[in-house]
C-alpha positions as CSV (number, residue, x, y, z in Angstrom):
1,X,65.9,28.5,-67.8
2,X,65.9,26.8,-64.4
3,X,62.4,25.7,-62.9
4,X,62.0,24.7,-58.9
5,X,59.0,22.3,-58.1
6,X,57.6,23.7,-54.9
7,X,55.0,20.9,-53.9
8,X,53.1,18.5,-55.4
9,X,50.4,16.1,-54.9
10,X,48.6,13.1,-56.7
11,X,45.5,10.8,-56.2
12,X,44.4,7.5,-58.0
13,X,40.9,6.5,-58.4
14,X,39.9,3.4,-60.8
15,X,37.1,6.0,-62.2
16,X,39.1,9.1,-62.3
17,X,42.6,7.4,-63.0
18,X,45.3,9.7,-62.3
19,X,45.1,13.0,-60.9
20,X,48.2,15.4,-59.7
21,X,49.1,18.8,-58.9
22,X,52.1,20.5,-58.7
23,X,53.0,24.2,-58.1
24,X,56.3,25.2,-59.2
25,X,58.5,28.3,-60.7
26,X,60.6,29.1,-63.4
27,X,63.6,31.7,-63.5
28,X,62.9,35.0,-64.4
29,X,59.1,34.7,-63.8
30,X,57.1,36.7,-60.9
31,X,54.3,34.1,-60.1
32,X,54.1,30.7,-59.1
33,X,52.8,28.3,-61.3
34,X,50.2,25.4,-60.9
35,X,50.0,22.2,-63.4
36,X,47.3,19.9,-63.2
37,X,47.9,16.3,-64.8
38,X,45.8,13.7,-65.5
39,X,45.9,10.1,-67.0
40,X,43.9,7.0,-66.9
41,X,46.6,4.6,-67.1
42,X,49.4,6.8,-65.7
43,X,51.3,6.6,-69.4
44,X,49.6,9.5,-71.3
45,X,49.3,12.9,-69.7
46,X,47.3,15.9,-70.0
47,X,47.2,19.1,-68.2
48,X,46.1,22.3,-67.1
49,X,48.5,25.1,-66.1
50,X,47.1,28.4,-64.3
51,X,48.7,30.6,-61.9
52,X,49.2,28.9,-58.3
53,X,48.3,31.9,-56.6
54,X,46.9,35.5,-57.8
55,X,46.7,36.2,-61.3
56,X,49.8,36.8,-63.2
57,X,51.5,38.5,-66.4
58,X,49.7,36.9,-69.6
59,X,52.9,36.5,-71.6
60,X,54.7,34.7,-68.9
61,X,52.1,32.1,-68.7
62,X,51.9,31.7,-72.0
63,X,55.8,31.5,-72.0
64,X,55.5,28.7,-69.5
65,X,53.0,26.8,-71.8
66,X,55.6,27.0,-74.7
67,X,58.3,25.4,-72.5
68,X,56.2,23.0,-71.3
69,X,55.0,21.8,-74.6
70,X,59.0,21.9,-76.0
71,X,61.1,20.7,-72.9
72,X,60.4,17.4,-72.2
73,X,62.9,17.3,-69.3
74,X,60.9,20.2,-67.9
75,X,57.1,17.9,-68.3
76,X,58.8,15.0,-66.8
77,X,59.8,16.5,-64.0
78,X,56.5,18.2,-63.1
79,X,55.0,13.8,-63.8
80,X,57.6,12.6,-61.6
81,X,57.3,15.2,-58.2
82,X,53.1,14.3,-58.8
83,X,54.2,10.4,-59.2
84,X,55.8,10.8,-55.8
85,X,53.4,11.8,-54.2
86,X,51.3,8.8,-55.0
């Protein structure tokens, strides 16, 4: 499944550490998606995903959570376009 990284952002703050965004799509989907990352140090990531605009389909999100936890090609990707940005 192809995925296209529409935009993305990040800030660093020596309290907050690491904090990006990026909105992106995957094939097959309806809605955009948005992933929020965050990292202190810039080497361990967590993240929030949500739909970048309106709400979406519930099993296409959750989908998207899947892939993101099982393609690391896919999570790197979304790091890098936020890293960027920086």
């Amino acid at each position: 499944m192809k995925w296209t990284i529409e935009d993305a952002e990040m800030t660093h703050t020596k309290d907050d550490g690491y904090v990006g965004k990026v909105r992106f799509t995957l094939e097959g989907h309806k809605s955009a998606y948005e992933i929020t990352l965050h990292s202190k140090k810039g080497n361990e990531w967590s993240y929030s995903l949500n739909f970048a605009a309106e709400s979406g389909i519930e099993k296409e999100i959750e989908a998207a959570e899947e892939r993101i936890e099982e393609d690391d090609e896919l999570f790197d990707a979304l790091v890098e376009a936020a890293k960027s940005k920086l």
